[in-house]
C-alpha positions in Angstrom: 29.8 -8.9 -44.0 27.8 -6.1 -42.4 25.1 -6.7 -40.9 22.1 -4.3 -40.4 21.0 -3.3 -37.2 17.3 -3.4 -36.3 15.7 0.1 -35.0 15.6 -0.8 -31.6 19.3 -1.6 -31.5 20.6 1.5 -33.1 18.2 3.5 -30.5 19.9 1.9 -27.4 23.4 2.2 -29.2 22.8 6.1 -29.6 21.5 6.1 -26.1 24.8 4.5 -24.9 23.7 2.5 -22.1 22.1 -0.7 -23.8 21.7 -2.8 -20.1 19.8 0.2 -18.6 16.9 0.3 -21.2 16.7 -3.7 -21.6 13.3 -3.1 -20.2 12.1 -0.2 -21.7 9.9 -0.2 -24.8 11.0 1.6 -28.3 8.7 4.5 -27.7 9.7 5.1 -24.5 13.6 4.8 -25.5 12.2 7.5 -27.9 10.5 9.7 -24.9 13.7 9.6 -22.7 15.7 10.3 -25.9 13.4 13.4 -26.9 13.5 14.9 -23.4 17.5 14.6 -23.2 17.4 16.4 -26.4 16.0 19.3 -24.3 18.8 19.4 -21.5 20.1 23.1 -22.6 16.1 24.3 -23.6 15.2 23.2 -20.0 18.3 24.8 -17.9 17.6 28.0 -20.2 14.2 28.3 -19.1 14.8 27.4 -15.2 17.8 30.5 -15.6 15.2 32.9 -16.8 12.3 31.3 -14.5 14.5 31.2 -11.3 15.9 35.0 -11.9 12.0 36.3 -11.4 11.1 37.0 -8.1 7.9 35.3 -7.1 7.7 35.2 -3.2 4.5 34.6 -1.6 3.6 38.0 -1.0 4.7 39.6 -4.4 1.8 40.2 -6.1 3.0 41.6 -8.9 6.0 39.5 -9.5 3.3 36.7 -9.3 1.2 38.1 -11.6 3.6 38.6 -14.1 5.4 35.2 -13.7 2.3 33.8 -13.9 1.9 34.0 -17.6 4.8 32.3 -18.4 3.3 28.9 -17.6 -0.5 29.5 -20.0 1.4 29.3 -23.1 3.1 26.2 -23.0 -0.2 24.8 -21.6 -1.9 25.9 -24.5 0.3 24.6 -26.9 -0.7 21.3 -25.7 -4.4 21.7 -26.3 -5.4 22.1 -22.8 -8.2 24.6 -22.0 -6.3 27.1 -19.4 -7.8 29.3 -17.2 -5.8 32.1 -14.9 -8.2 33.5 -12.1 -7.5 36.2 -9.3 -6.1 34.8 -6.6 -7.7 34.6 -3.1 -8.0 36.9 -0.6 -6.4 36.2 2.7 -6.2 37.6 6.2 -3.0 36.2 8.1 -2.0 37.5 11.5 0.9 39.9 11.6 0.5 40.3 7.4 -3.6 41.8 7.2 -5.8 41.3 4.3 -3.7 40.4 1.3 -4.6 39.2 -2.5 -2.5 35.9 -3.7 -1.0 35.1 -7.2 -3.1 34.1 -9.7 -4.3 30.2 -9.5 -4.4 28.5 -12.9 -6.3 25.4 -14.1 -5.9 23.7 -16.7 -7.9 20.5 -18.8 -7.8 18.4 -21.5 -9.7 15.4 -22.2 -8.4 12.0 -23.3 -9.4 11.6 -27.0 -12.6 10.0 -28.0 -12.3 5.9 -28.1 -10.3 5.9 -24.8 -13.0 4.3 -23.1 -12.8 5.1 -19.1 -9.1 6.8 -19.3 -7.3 8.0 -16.7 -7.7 11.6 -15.3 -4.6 12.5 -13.6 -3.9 15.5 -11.6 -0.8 17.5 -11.9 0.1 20.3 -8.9 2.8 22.5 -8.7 3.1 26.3 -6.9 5.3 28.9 -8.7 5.7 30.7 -5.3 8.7 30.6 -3.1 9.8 32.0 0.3 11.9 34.6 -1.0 10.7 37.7 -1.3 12.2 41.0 -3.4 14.5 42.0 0.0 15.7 39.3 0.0 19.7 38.9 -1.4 19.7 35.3 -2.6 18.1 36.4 -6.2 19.6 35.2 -8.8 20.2 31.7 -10.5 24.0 30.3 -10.8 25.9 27.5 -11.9 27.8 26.0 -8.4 31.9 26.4 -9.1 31.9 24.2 -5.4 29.6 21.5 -7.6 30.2 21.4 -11.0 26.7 19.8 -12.1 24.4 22.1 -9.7 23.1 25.3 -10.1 21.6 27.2 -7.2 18.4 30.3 -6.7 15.7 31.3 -5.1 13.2 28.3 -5.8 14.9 26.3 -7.8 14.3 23.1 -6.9 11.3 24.1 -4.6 9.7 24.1 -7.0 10.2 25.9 -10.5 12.7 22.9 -11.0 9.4 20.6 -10.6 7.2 23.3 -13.0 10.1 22.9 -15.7 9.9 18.8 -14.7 6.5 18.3 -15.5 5.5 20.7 -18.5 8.6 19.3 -19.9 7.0 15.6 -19.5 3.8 16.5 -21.2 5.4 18.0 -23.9 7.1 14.8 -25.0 3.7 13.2 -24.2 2.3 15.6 -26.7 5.0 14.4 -29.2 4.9 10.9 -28.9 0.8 11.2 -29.4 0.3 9.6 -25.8 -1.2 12.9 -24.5 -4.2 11.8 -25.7 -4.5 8.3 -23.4 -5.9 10.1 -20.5 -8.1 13.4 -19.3 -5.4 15.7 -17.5 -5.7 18.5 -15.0 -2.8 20.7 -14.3 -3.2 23.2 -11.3 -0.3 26.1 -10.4 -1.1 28.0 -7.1 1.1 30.8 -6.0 0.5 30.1 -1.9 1.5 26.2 -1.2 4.7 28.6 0.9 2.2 29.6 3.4 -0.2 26.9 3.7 -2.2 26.8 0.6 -4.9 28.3 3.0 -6.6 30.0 -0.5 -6.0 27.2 -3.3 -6.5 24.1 -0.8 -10.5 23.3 -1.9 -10.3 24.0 -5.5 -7.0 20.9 -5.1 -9.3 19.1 -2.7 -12.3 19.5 -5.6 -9.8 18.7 -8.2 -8.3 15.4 -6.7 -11.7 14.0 -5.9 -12.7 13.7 -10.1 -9.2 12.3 -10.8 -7.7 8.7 -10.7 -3.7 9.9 -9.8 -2.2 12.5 -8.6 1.6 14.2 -9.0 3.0 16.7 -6.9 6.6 18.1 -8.7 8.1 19.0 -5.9 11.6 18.1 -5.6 12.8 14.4 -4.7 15.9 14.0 -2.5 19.5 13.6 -3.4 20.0 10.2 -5.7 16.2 10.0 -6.2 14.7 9.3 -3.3 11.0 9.2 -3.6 8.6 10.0 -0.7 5.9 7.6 0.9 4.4 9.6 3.1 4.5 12.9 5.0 3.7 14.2 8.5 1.1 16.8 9.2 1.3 20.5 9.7 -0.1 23.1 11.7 0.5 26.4 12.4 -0.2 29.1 15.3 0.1 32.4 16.0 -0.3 33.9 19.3 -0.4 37.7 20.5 0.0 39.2 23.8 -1.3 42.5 24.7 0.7 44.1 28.1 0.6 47.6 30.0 3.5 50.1 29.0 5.6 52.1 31.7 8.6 53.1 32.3 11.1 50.7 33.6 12.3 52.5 36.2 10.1 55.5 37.8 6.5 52.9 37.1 8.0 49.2 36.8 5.4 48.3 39.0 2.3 49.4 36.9 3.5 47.7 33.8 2.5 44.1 32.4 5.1 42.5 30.7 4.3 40.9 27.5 6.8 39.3 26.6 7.3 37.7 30.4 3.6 36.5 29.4 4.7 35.0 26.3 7.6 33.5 27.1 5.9 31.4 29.6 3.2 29.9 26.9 6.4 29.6 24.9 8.4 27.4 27.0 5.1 25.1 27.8 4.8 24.5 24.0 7.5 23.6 22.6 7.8 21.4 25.6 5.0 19.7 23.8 7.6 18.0 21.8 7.7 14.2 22.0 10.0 13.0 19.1 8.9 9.4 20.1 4.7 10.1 19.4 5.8 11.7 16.3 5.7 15.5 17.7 7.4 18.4 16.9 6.8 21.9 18.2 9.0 25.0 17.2 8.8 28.7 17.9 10.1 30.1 14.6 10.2 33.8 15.5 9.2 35.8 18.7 8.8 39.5 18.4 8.2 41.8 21.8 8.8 45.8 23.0 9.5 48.7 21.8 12.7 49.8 24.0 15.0 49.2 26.4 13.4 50.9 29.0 9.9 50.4 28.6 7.7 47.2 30.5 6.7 45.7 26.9 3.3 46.0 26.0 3.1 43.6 22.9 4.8 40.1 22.1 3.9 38.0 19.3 5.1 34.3 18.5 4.5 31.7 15.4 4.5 28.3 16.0 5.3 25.4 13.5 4.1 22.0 14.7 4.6 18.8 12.8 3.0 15.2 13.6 2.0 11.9 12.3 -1.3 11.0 12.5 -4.4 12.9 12.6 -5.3 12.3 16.1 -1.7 13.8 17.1 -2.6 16.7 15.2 -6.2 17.6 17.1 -4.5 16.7 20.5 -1.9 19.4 20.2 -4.1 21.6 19.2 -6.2 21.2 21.8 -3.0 21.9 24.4 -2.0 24.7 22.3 -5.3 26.1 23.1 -5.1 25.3 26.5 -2.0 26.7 27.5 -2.9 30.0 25.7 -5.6 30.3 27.6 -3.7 30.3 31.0 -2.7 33.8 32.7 0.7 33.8 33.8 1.4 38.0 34.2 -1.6 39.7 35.2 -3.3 42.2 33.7 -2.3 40.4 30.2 -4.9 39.3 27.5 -3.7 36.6 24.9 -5.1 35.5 21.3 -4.5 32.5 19.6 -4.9 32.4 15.7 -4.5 28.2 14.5 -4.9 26.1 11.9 -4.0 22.2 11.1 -3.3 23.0 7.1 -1.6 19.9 6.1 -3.1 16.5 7.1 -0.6 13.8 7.4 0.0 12.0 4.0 -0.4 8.6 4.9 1.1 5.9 3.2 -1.3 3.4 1.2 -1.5 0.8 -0.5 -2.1 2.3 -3.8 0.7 4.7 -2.8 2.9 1.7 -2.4 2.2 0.2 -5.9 2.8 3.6 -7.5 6.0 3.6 -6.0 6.5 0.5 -7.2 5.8 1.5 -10.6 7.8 4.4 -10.6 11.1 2.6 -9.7 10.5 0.2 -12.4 11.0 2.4 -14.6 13.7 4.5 -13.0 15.3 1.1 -12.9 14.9 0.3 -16.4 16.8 3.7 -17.5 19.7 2.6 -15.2 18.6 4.6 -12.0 18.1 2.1 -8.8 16.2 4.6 -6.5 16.8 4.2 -2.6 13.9 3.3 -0.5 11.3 6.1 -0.2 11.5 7.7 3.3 9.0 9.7 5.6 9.1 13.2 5.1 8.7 16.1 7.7 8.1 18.7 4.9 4.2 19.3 3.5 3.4 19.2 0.1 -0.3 19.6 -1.8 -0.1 16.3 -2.5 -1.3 15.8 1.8 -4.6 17.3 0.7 -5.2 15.5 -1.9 -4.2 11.6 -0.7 -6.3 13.3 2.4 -9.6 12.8 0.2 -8.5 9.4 -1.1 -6.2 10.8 -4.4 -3.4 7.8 -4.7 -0.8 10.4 -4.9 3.1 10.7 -6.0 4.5 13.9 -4.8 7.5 14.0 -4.7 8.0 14.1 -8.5 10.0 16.8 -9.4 13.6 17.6 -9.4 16.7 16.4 -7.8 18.4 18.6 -5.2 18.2 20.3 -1.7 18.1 23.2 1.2 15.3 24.4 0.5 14.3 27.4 1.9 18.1 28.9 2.2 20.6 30.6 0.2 21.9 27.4 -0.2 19.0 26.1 -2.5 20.3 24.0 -5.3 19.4 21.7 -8.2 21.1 18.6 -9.8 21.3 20.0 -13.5 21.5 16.8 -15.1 18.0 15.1 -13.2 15.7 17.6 -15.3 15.6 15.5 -18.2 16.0 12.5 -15.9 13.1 12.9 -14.3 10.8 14.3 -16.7 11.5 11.3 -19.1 10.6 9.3 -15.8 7.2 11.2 -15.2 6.2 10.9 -18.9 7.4 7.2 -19.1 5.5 6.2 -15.7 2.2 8.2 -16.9 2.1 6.8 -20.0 2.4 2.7 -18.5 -0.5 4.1 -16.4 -2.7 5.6 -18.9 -1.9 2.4 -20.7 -2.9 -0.2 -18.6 -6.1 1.7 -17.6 -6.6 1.6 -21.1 -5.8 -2.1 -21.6 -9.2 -4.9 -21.5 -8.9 -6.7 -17.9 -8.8 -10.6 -17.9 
C-alpha cells in the first residue's frame, strides 16, 4: 500500500541530500531550493557582469556598469539612490572623479516591532583597468567547475551573491522582517578614501553588517583582518650629466633607496608587521644623475597601536637626508583599521556555520586575514560585522582570478537563510 509522503519529505527527497537539511526548516529547504533554481540565471549574469571593464579609474566604464545593479534593487522595493562619485587627489594619479556610489533602503514592514537593520556592502570596482589583457570571463578547461575574469570573485561574484539572496528573501515574503541598507562603492580597490564616511555613517544606524567579498577555498569564513596603510613618498634631485657634471648632480633615487631599505626593514612578522615597497619609479636616462624617484608603500599590522607606531617611523625616516641637496615628501594614510575579532563577531560566526552545516557544508575554522575589506570600517565603529560573505574562489588581483561556479547558489541560499534566523529572532518576544 502506498503511502503518502508529507510536504517536508518530498522537499528533502527532491533536494537529494535528506541528512544535510535535517536541521533546516521547510521555508528555508524552499529558499535554498529557489536559489539553486537560479544556478544558470546567476553564471549568465556574472559572464556579462565580469566582461565589463570597471577598474578603479574608469570612469565611464563605472558609470555605465553602474546601472546595472539599480534595477534589481528596485524590483525589490528598495528606495535607490545613484550619486556622483567623490572627488579624489592621489599622488602620482591627480585630481580624479570616482564611480558612482549607490544607496539603497527599505524598511521592515509595519508590525515588526524593533527589526533588524542590516547593512549590506559591496564595490563593483576592480584593479583591472581597460590596458589591461586579462578581460574577459571563461569557464577553466584546467578546473572543470571554475570560471576565471577580471573581478570575479573580488567581488562581482559577491554583488551576484547577495542581490541573488534578497531576491529569494523577496520571494519567500521574509524581506519584509527587517529595514535593509545596501551600499555599492566603486573605490574599496584603492582605499575607499571617498565612500569610507557615508559606510562609517551607514553602519552606525544598523544592527549587522555583510561584506560579499569572497570567502576562501571550502568556505572559510574570516574573523578578523589586519590593518592597512599606505604611503607614498617623492624625491626631488639635481640633473647632470653622468659624466662631464657627476659631481653637481643629486641622486634621487640613491636618496630613495636609502628611506627604502630602512622601511621595509620595519618588518617584524612576530609584532604583526608588514612593510612592502610595491613599485619604485626613478630617472629619466642612462646617463643622467636622476632628478626624481617616487616609491608606494603597502604596510599591514594588527592592532591599532602598531599601525600609529609605524607611521610615526615612516615619518621619521622620511624626514632624514641621506644625499644632499635632496628634498623628500611623504603623502600617508592608515585607511583600513584592523578588524578585530568580537564577541558578537564570534556568535555570528557561529550562526553562520550552523546553517552551512545544516545544508551539508562543515566550514573550516575562520582564519585571520591580511587582506582589507569595508567591513574594517564598519566593525571599527562597533557594526558586528560578517565580511567575508560572498563567493568561493581565489588570486585575487591576478590573471589567475577565479570563482567556484557551483558556491553562487551555495552561498547566497546561506546569506538569505542566516539573515532571515536573524531578523527572526530579533523579531521573536525575549523570555
Amino acid at each position: 500500500m502506498a503511502v503518502a509522503a508529507s510536504p517536508r519529505l518530498l522537499l528533502l527527497v527532491l533536494m537529494g541530500s535528506f541528512p544535510a537539511h535535517a536541521t533546516l526548516s521547510e521555508e528555508e529547504i524552499r529558499i535554498r531550493s529557489a536559489v539553486d533554481a537560479r544556478r544558470d540565471s546567476l553564471l549568465a549574469t556574472l559572464d556579462e557582469w565580469v566582461d565589463q571593464n570597471t577598474g578603479t579609474f574608469n570612469i565611464e566604464g563605472l558609470r555605465a556598469f553602474s546601472q546595472r545593479l539599480l534595477k534589481p534593487l528596485e524590483e525589490l522595493g528598495f528606495t535607490v539612490r545613484s550619486e556622483r562619485g567623490p572627488e579624489l587627489d592621489i599622488p602620482g594619479r591627480g585630481r580624479f572623479e570616482t564611480g558612482p556610489l549607490i544607496t539603497a533602503h527599505r524598511p521592515a514592514l509595519e508590525g515588526q516591532g524593533n527589526p533588524a537593520h542590516f547593512l549590506l556592502v559591496g564595490h563593483y570596482d576592480t584593479v583591472f583597468e581597460p590596458d589591461s589583457p586579462f578581460q574577459q570571463f571563461r569557464l577553466s578547461a584546467e578546473s572543470p567547475g571554475r570560471a576565471t575574469g577580471p573581478g570575479i570573485v573580488d567581488m562581482k561574484g559577491g554583488i551576484v551573491v547577495m542581490l541573488a539572496a534578497l531576491r529569494v528573501l523577496e520571494q519567500s515574503g521574509d524581506l519584509g522582517a527587517a529595514e535593509w541598507t545596501v551600499i555599492f562603492n566603486a573605490d574599496e580597490e584603492i582605499g575607499s578614501l571617498g565612500s569610507r564616511a557615508r559606510i562609517e555613517e551607514a553602519a552606525q544606524r544598523a544592527t549587522t553588517g555583510f561584506v560579499f567579498e569572497a570567502a576562501y577555498e571550502g568556505g572559510v569564513m574570516v574573523r578578523s583582518r589586519r590593518g592597512l596603510g599606505q604611503f607614498y613618498l617623492t624625491v626631488e634631485g639635481v640633473a647632470a650629466h653622468s659624466g662631464s657634471a657627476h659631481q653637481k648632480g643629486r641622486s634621487a633615487i640613491r636618496e630613495i633607496v636609502e628611506k627604502v631599505r630602512l622601511i621595509e626593514a620595519l618588518t617584524d612578522y612576530k609584532r604583526g608587521i608588514n612593510l612592502n615597497v610595491g613599485t619604485l619609479r626613478g630617472g629619466t636616462k642612462r646617463n643622467i644623475v636622476p632628478f626624481h624617484a617616487e616609491a608606494w608603500v603597502d604596510l599591514r599590522y594588527d592592532t591599532p597601536e602598531l599601525g600609529r607606531e609605524v607611521r610615526a617611523e615612516i615619518e621619521e625616516i622620511s624626514g632624514r637626508t641621506f644625499v644632499e641637496g635632496t628634498t623628500t615628501e611623504l603623502w600617508g594614510t592608515l585607511h583600513r583599521p584592523p578588524k578585530i575579532e568580537t564577541e558578537a563577531v564570534r556568535e555570528l560566526l557561529e550562526k553562520h556555520a550552523e546553517v552551512a552545516e545544516a545544508m551539508g557544508v562543515r566550514p573550516p575554522e575562520p582564519v585571520h586575514a591580511g587582506g582589507g575589506t569595508d567591513g574594517s570600517l564598519m566593525g571599527a565603529v562597533g557594526l558586528p560585522t560578517l565580511d567575508s560573505m560572498g563567493a568561493e574562489g581565489g588570486d585575487a588581483h591576478t590573471d589567475r582570478e577565479f570563482i567556484e561556479i557551483d558556491s553562487l547558489t551555495r552561498r547566497a541560499a546561506i546569506a538569505a537563510i542566516l539573515m532571515r534566523r536573524l531578523a527572526l529572532e530579533r523579531k521573536a518576544p525575549q523570555p
